[in-house]
C-alpha positions as CSV (number, residue, x, y, z in Angstrom):
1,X,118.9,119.5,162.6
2,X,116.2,120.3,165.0
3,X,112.7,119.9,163.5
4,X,110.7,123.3,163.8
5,X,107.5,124.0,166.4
6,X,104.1,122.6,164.9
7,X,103.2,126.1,164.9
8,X,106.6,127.6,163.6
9,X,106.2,125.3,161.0
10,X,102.3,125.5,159.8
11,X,103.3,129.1,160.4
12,X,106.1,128.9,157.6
13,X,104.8,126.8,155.2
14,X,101.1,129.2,155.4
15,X,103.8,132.3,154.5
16,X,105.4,130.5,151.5
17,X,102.0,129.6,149.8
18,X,101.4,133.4,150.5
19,X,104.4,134.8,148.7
20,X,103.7,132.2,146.1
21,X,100.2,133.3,145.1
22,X,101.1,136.5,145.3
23,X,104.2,136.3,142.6
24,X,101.1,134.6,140.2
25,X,103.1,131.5,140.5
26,X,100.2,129.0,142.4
27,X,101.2,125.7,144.0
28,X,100.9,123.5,140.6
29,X,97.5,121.1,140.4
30,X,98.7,117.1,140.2
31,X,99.6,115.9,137.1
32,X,98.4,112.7,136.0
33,X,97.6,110.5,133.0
34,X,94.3,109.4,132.0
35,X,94.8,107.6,129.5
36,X,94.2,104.1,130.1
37,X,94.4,102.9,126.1
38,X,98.1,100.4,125.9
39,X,99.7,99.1,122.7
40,X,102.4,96.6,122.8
41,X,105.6,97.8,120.4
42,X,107.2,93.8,119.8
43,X,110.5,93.4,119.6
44,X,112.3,92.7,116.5
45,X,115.9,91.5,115.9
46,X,116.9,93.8,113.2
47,X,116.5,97.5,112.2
48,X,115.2,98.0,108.2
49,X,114.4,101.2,106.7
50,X,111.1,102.3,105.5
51,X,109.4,102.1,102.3
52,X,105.8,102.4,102.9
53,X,104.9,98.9,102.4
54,X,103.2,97.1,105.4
55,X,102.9,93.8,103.3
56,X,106.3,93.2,104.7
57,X,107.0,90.2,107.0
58,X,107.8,92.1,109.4
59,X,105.1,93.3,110.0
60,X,102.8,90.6,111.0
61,X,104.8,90.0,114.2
62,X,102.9,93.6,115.5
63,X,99.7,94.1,117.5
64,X,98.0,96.9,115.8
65,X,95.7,98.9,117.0
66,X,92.3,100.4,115.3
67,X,90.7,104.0,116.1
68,X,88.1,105.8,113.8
69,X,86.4,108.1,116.8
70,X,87.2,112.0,116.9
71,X,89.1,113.1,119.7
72,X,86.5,114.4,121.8
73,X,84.5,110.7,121.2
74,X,81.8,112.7,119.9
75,X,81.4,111.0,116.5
76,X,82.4,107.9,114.4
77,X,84.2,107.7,111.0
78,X,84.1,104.2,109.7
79,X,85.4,105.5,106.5
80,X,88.5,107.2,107.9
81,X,89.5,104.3,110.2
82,X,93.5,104.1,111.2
83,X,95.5,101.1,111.8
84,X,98.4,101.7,113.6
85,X,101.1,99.1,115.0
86,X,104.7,99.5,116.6
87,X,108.1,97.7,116.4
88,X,111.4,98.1,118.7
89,X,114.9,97.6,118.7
90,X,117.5,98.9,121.0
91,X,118.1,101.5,119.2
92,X,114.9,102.4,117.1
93,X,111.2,102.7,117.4
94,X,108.7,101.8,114.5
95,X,105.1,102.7,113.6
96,X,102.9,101.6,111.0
97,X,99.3,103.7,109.5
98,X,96.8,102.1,107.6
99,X,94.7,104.6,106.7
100,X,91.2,104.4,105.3
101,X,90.0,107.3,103.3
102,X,87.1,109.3,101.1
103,X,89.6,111.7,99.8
104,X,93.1,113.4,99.8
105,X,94.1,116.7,101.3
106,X,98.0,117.3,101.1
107,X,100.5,120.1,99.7
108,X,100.8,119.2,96.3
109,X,103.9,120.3,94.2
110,X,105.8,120.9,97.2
111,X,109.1,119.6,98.4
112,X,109.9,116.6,100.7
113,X,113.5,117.3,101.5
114,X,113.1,119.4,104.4
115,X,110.1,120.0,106.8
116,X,106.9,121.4,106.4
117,X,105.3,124.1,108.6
118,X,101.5,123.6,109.8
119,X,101.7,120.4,107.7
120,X,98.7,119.7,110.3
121,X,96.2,122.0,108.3
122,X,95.8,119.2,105.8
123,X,95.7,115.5,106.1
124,X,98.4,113.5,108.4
125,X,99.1,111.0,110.9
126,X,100.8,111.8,114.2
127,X,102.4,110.4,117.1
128,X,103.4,112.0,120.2
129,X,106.0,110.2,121.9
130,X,107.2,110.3,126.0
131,X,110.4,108.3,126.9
132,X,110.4,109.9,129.9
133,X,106.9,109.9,131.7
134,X,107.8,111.7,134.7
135,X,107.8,115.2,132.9
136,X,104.8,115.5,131.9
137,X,104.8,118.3,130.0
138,X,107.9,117.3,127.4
139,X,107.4,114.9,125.1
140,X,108.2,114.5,121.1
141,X,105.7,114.8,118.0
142,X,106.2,113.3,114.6
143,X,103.7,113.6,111.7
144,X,103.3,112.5,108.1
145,X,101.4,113.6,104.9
146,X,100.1,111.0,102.7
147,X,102.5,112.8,99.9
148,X,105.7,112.4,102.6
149,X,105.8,115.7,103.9
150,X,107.0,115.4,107.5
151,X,107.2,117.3,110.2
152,X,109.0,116.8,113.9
153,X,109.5,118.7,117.0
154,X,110.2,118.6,120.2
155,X,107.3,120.3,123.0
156,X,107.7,121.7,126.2
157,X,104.4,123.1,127.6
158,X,106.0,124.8,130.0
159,X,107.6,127.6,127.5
160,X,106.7,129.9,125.2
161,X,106.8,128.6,122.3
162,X,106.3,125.3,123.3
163,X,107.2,123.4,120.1
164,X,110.2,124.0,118.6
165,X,110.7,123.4,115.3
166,X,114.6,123.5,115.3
167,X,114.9,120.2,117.0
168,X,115.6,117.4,114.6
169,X,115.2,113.7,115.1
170,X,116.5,112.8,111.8
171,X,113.5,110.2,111.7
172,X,113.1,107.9,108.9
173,X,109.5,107.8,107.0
174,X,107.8,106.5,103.8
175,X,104.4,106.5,102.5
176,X,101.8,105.0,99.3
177,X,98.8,105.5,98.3
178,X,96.7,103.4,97.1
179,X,93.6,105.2,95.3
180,X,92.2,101.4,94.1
181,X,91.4,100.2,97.7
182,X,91.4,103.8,99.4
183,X,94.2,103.0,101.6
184,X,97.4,104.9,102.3
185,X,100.2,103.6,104.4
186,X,102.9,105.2,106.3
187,X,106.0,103.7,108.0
188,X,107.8,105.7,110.6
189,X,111.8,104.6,112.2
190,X,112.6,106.8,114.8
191,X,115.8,106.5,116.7
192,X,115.4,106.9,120.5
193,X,119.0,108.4,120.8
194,X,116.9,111.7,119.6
195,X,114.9,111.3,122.2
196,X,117.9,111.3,124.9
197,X,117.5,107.6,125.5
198,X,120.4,105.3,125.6
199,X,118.5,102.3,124.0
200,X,114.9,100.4,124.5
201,X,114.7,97.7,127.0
202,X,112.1,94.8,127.2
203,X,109.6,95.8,129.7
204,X,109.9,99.5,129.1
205,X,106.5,101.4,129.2
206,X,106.3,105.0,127.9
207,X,103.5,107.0,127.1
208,X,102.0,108.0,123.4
209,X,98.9,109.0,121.7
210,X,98.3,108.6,117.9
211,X,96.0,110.9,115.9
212,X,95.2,111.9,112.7
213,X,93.6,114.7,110.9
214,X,91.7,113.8,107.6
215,X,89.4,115.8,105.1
216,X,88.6,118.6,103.2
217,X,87.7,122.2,104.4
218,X,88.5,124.5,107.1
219,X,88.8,122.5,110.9
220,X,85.0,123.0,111.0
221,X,84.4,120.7,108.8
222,X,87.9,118.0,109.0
223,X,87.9,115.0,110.8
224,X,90.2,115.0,114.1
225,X,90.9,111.7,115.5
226,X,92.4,110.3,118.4
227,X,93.2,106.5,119.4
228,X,93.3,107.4,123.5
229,X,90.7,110.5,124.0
230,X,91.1,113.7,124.5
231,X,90.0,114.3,128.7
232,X,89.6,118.5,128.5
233,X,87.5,120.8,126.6
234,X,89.5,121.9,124.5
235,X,90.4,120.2,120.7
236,X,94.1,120.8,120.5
237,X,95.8,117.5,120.5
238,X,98.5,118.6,123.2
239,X,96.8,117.6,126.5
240,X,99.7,114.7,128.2
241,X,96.7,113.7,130.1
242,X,95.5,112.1,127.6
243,X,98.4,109.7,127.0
244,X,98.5,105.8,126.4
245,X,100.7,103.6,127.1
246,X,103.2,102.1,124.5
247,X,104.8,99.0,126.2
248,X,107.7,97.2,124.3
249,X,107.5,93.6,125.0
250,X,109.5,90.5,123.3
251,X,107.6,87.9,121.4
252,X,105.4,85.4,123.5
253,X,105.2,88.1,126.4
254,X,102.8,90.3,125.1
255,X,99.9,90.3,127.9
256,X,98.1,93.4,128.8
């Protein structure tokens, strides 16, 4: 095909961004990640299912990770401090919380057969999950109460609403509480089939953020954490921008 005039063309391309801001529909700004925090998710050879404890064997193979700043790095909560750490196989992810706290906030005398609505309004950890970096606005979110509640769903930014609650990952989750040492653990399996992903590979790198909300009291007054930080102004933890990187690696290849 014959390329257009310089001036034909500038001419064109002026008269599309035209009609574009017009229709309220402006040339969309660069998206891009700022997160620079990375864990490394290590490999292990067989899938196991949940049951809270982190004692397991298993376990010591991971590289966890410690955060206990609020999202916006304005403060420090030493006494709310959250260890997580990760674990892959082809077909499943893992994630670990070790979480320090002062006291317990959770639905009590309520059900943890099926999903609980705004289980963020009280205390739980989260993970948002991206197999699939390049849309930027999709990703997955998973959170647990210290009492088990759990809630899943999959977010799209880019509609209204964006999470929907329908979706369901069938994940895998346990959790304990330990009131002697003020600890309570929770351990996550997640298949990545959920996720539209065929299986985990060695060198794979996604993006993720974990968080966790913690206290009594209205939001005033909880404790919002992040381990990568939040880059706008605003507190709600669904900004992608913000995203880490989760990179699954087999033992002995685990530089950063």
């Amino acid at each position: 095909m014959k390329p257009l005039p310089f001036k034909l063309l500038s001419l064109t391309l002026w008269t599309m961004f035209f009609l574009t801001s017009i229709a309220g529909q402006s040339p969309r700004k660069p998206e891009t990640y700022a997160g620079r925090q990375v864990i490394n998710s290590i490999h292990v050879a067989k899938d196991f299912s949940p049951d809270g404890d982190l004692t397991k064997g298993v376990w010591r193979q991971a590289k966890p990770v410690i955060f206990d700043s609020s999202a916006k790095r304005g403060n420090r909560y030493p006494g709310s401090a959250t260890r997580v750490g990760s674990l892959w196989t082809a077909s499943h992810v893992y994630f670990s919380y070790a979480c320090q706290f002062e006291t317990l906030n959770y639905y009590e005398g309520e059900t943890t057969e099926k999903e609980r609505w705004e289980l963020w309004n009280r205390d739980v950890v989260e993970v948002f999950i991206n197999p699939q970096p390049e849309r930027f606005q999709h990703y997955y979110e998973f959170e647990v109460s210290p009492n088990n509640q759990w809630i899943d769903l999959e977010i799209d930014l880019e509609k209204t609403p964006f999470n929907d609650a329908h979706w369901d990952s069938h994940f895998e989750h346990a959790t304990r509480i330990n009131k002697q040492s003020r600890v309570w653990t929770c351990e996550m399996r997640i298949p990545v089939s959920s996720m539209s992903v065929d299986q985990i590979n060695a060198g794979t790198e996604w993006r993720v953020n974990f968080y966790r909300a913690d206290g009594p009291g209205d939001d005033t007054k909880r404790r919002f954490m992040s381990w990568s930080p939040l880059p706008g102004h605003d507190l709600t933890f669904h900004q992608p921008a913000s995203f880490g990187v989760i990179r699954f690696v087999k033992p002995g290849a685990q530089s950063q």
